[in-house]
C-alpha positions, 0 to 999 in steps of 0.5 A: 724383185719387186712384183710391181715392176714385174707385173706392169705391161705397156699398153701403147705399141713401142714403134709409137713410142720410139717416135718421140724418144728418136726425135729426141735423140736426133736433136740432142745428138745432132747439136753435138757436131752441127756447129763445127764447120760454122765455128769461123763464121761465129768467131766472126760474128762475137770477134774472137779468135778460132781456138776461143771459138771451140768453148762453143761446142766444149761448153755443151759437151761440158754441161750434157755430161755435168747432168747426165748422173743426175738423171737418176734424181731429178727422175725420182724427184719428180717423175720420169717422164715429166723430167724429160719434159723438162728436158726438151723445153730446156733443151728447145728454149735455150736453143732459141737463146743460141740463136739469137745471141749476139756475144760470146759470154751469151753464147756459152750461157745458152750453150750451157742451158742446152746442154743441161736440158739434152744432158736429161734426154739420152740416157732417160730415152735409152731406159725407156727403149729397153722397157718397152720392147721385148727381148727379142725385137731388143736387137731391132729397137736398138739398131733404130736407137744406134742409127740416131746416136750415130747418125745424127752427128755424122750429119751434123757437119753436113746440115750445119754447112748447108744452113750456113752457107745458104741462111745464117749460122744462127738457123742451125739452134733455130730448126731445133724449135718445131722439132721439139714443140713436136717432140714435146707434144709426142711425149706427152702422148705416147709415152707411159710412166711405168710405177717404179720410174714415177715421182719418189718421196724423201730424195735427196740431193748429193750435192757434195758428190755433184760438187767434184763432179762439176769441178773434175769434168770443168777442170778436165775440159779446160786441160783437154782443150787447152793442154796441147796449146800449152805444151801439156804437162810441161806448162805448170798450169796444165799440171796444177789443174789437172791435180785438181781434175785428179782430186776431184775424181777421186774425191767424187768417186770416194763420195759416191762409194760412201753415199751408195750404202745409204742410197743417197748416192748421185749415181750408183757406181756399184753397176760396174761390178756388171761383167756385161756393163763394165766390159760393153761400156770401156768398148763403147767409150773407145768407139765414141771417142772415134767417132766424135774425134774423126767426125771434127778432124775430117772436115777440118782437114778437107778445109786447112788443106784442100780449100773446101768450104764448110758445106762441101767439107760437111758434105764429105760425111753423107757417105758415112751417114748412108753407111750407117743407114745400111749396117742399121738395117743390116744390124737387126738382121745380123743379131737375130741371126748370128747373135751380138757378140758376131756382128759386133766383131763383123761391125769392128773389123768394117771399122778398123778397115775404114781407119786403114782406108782413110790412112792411104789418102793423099792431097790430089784426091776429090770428094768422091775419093773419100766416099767409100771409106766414110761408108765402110767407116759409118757401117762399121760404126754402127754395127760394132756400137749398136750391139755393144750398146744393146749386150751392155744392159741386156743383164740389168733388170728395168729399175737399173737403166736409168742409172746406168744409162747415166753412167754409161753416157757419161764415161761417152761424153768424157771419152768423146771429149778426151778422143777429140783432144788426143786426135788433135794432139796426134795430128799436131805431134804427128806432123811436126815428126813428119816435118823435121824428117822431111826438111832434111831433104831441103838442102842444096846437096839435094839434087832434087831439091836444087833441080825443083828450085832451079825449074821453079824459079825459072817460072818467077823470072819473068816477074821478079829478079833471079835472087826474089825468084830462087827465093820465092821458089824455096818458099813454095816447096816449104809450103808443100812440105808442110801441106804433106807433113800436115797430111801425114798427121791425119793419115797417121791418126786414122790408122791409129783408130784403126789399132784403137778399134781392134784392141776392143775385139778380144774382149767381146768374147769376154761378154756373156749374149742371154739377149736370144734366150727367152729368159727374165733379167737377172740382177748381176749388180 
């Protein structure tokens, strides 16, 4: 290893620099879910239908996850830090454009910018976390970083609701501007550009592997977004764009192999042979896919079937928020006491009960009936993804977290966008199962039904005739059926997360924890 990189110290104290890393952090992950429950508002606004309105928030996922492996070039080609200066205006410009567009193409074209500028952020401010601290205040520093990647789009919904209601929709792009004027400004003051992360000479563009990554994770989105629509593969043009989706992938893969022998490579997928990194990354994969699944079909579900409105639905997630607030408190703690792979095992089990608790809910609950398993779900979130996140990289030496902070954020954008599509085809599937099997009692050799028909028909007959009446009856139980069947489909679907979460936990124990031993970093790649 080189001696250089060895022998550089940070000389301003790393808290310090965890402020504007943080608030960076903060304000790239919040965008992720802050424009979820304002989306009706916006289809109204650019006149366009609700589905159409989801591109909004796809379309920054799509471009976050299109840059992030470019992290590692644009670092190289003009300095790391100067990058993530880059980043933060773009990111804080574009989202001015957001909030000032008045059509749907300018909407997507700001969105698109915005996520290329926070594409730059993560994965550079998760290289600079574990350069600056220490093994062994490691665990208390990526407890920080976990509260803000998970938290911040937790309280997405809730913020977004609130600003909504009381001021306009465009507000929530809006108060990303002083926040990144002061993350800006922050940057350029505290944190330091170590030798090896400084501007390279003769670095060259991958443009050919950038080329099938474009197309595979375009392709990809278009088909997780619209597959279920379309009947998924029994559409031919869902199965023709996904062939291409399925080329794309292996052609970028196949590109990226090649090109990794010469170094000209866009990300350097040869990480992956990292027993660690391999294992700590496919776990955080699945626990993001949860995440940002159960953080859009939870307020979803309280405004199709319990009529809240969007500050009330976004308000349902504080309960999870505080529950990551704690378990990140709690987090350091544990690790430094217990080690990883035990608080990561604690941190599944509190998630997977979370799962199980939202699957006993049913439609007479109130707000505050929701509260304890968002809680039990946000603590469990936090301590299962924050030591996942801190092992992952523990056995990468400095000089290799930038690319595989890349990489790993993003297989976490794909498997965010790939959970979200398969939680709203579940809910779908689901209900419809659960509505052909209770239709079946909706026949007049049903005594219940007929004696339900009979009692509520008697209530219309004051304002209509006996046939309109028996007729309107029918039509009222109808719809408290499909209200059930739809109810099914989220009970269902978050009992899934919980078997989803569980199947992670042999596979810790598959993970080798050199995070408490006072020991240098090993090159495994």
């Amino acid at each position: 290893m080189d001696n250089t990189v060895e022998k550089w110290e940070f000389k301003i104290n790393p808290w310090i620099t965890m402020i504007p890393v943080m608030l960076s952090i903060f304000m790239f992950a919040l965008d992720e879910t802050i424009s979820n429950v304002a989306l009706p508002y916006m289809a109204g606004t650019f006149s366009i239908s609700q589905n159409e309105s989801t591109w909004i928030i796809t379309s920054y996922l799509v471009a976050s996850g299109i840059i992030i492996p470019t992290v590692d070039f644009f670092s190289k080609l003009i300095g790391r830090k100067q990058y993530f200066i880059l980043s933060i205006i773009i990111f804080t410009v574009s989202s001015i454009a957001c909030g000032l567009a008045n059509s749907m193409a300018m909407m997507l074209i700001a969105r698109i910018i915005q996520g290329i500028g926070g594409g730059g952020i993560m994965p550079i401010a998760q290289a600079v976390i574990f350069e600056i601290f220490p093994k062994e205040k490691l665990p208390q520093a990526m407890a920080v970083f976990g509260l803000g990647v998970i938290m911040a789009p937790i309280l997405g919904p809730s913020l977004g609701g609130w600003i909504t209601e009381n001021w306009s929709w465009p507000f929530i792009y809006f108060i990303n501007i002083p926040f990144g004027i002061l993350c800006l400004y922050l940057t350029k003051k505290y944190i330091e550009e170590p030798p090896y992360s400084r501007k390279q000479t003769n670095v060259r563009m991958d443009f050919s592997g950038f080329f099938f990554l474009a197309l595979w994770l375009l392709t990809l989105q278009v088909v997780l977004d619209k597959g279920n629509d379309a009947d998924w593969f029994g559409s031919a043009w869902i199965c023709k764009l996904f062939t291409v989706s399925v080329i794309s992938f292996i052609a970028f893969v196949h590109i990226q192999r090649k090109k990794a022998k010469t170094g000209d490579s866009l990300i350097n997928l040869s990480i992956l042979r990292n027993h660690n990194f391999l294992i700590g990354t496919a776990g955080q994969i699945i626990l993001m896919a949860v995440l940002m699944s159960s953080a859009a079909i939870l307020p979803s579900m309280l405004q199709s079937l319990l009529g809240y409105t969007s500050f009330l639905s976004g308000l349902s997630m504080i309960p999870r928020g505080a529950g990551c607030f704690a378990a990140s408190v709690a987090s350091g703690f544990l690790v430094v006491k217990f080690g990883i792979k035990p608080t990561a095992t604690i941190g599944l089990i509190t998630l997977a009960a979370g799962g199980l608790l939202f699957g006993q809910i049913n439609t007479n609950i109130a707000l505050a009936n929701i509260a304890l398993p968002n809680f039990v779900f946000g603590a469990g979130m936090v301590l299962s993804m924050v030591p996942l996140s801190n092992i992952s990289c523990a056995t990468l030496p400095n000089e290799a977290q930038t690319n595989a902070s890349g990489v790993q954020n993003l297989f976490k954008n794909i498997g965010a966008a790939i959970g979200t599509s398969i939680a709203t085809t579940m809910i779908s599937r689901f209900s419809q199962a659960h509505q052909m099997m209770m239709v079946k009692s909706l026949t007049d050799t049903s005594q219940v039904f007929t004696e339900r028909v009979q009692t509520m028909s008697s209530a219309f007959l004051s304002q209509v005739d006996p046939l309109t009446a028996v007729h309107m009856a029918q039509y009222k139980i109808y719809g408290l059926l499909r209200q059930q069947a739809a109810l099914w489909g989220y009970v269902e679907t978050f009992r899934y997360y919980a078997v989803a979460v569980i199947l992670i936990l042999p596979f810790i124990y598959f993970l080798k924890d050199n995070t408490r031993k006072n020991s240098k970093h090993k090159d495994n790649i």
